[in-house]
VEXDREN-2710 file (C-alpha; in Angstrom, 1 decimal):
% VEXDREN-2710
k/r/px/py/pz
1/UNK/63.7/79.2/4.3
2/UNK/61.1/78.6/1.8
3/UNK/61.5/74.7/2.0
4/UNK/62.2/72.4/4.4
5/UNK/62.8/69.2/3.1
6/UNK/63.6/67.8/6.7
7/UNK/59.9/68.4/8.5
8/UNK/57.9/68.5/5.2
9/UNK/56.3/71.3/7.4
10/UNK/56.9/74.8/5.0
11/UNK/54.3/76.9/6.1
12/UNK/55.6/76.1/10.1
13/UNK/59.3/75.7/8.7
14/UNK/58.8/80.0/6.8
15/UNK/57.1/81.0/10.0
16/UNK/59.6/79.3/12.4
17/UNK/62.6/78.4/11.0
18/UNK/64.4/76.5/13.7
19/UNK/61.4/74.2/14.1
20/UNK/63.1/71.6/11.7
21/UNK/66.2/71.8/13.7
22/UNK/64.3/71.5/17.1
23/UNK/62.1/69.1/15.9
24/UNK/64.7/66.1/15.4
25/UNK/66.0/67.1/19.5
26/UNK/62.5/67.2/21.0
27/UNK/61.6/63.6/19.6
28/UNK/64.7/62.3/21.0
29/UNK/63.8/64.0/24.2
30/UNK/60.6/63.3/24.5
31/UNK/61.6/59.3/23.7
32/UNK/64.1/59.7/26.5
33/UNK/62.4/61.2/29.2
34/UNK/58.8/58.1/28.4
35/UNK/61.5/55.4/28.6
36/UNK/63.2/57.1/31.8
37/UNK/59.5/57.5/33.1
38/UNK/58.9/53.8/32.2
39/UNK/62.0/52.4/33.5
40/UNK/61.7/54.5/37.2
41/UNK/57.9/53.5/37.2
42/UNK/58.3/49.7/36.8
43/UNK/61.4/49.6/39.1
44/UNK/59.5/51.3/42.1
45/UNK/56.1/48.6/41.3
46/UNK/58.3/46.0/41.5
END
């Protein structure tokens, strides 16, 4: 994979190529699990 039009990240993208594919999954996850953290945090304050 010399480019990697999805991360704009080619020198992480040749080295690693299923970084662009990982990438889109951890960002989702990482979302999910700050808004589950958020949610369970205000619900046991309250």
């Amino acid at each position: 994979m010399k480019n990697c039009k999805l991360c704009n990240l080619s020198r992480v993208c040749n080295d690693l190529p299923g970084v662009c594919i990982l990438i889109p999954y951890a960002a989702v996850a990482v979302v999910a699990v700050t808004i589950g953290y958020l949610f369970v945090t205000q619900e046991l304050l309250a």
